[in-house]
N, C-alpha and C positions, 0 to 999 in steps of 0.2 A: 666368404667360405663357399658361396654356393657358384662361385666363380670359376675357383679353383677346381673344384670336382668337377665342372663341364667341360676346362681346358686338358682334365687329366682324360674323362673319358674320349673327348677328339681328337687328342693325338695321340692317341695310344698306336707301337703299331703292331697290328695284325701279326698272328704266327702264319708258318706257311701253310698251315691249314686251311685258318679263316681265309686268307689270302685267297687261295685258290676257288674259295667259292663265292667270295664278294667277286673278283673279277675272274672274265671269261673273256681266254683271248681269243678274237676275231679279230675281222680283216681290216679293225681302224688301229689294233696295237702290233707294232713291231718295234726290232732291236737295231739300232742304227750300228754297222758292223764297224768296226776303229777303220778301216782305210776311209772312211767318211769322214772323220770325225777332223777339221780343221785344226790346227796346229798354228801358234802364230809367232813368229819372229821379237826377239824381246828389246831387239831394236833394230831402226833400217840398218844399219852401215854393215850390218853381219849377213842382211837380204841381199844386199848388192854386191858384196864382196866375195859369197857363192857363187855369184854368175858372171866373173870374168871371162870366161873362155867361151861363154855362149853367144852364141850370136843371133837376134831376133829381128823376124822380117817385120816391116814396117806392114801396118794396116795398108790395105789397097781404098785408095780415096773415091769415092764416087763420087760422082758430077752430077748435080743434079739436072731434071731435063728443060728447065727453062732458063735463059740467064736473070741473072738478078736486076729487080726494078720492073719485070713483066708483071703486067697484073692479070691474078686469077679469076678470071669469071668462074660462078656460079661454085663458090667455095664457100661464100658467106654464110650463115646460120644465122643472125642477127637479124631480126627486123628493119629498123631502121642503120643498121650499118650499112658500110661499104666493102666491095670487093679489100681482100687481102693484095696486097704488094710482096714478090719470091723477094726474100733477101740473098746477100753472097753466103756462099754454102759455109762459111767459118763462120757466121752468127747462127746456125742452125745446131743445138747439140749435139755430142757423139752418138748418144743411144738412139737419134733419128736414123742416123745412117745403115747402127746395126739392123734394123730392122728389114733391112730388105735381104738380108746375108740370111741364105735357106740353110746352111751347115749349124749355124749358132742359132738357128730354132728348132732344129729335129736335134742337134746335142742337148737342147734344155728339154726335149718330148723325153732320150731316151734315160732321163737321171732320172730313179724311181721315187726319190726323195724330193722333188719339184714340183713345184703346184701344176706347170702347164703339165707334169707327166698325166698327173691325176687326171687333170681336164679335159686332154684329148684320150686317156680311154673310157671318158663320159662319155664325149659326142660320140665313139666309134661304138659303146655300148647299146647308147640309143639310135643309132642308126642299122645297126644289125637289128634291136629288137622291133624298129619301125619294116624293115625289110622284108619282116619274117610275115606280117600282119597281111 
């Protein structure tokens, strides 16, 4: 019984009164607007069959700058290891590559809804308030 009445009084919910005075919006609550809000296809063959007429450029391939089988001085971290060996740039993942593509990291700075957005107006927060000192 004494159960029952602590699940009745925890989930109770709030009118809009209580409401408004338990929480106080600031700058960690927002309302995600719907053009956000992801949408997902309820099966491929309906994804793919949207985009007949479209036509998508291929990724541009980067080369990387040693060829494969050079060995890396002074890469290692390991104590007792050995230098790394570059492999052929198809054993290396995709998301390596993205990473050096400057467009697809200031597109993830300017989505407000993304962690690196948050992160980089940290450091630019604290480097204006280091500035000022």
């Amino acid at each position: 019984m004494r159960v029952n009445r602590l699940k009745s009084i925890l989930f109770t919910v709030p009118t809009c009164k209580q409401f408004n005075q338990c929480i106080r919006p600031n700058e960690f609550t927002f309302v995600i607007p719907s053009r956000e809000i992801r949408e997902f296809q309820s099966s491929p063959s309906r994804a793919s069959s949207s985009k007949k007429g479209v036509k998508t450029e291929a990724p541009i391939k980067v080369v990387s700058s040693v060829p494969a089988g050079t060995i890396l001085k002074g890469i290692n971290i390991f104590k007792g290891g050995s230098d790394p060996i570059s492999k052929l740039d198809e054993e290396y993942p995709d998301w390596l590559w993205e990473l050096l593509d400057e467009e697809k990291q200031n597109a993830s700075r300017e989505n407000q809804y993304s962690r690196s957005y948050h992160r980089y107006q940290r450091k630019q927060l604290i480097k204006n308030n280091n500035f000022d000192r």
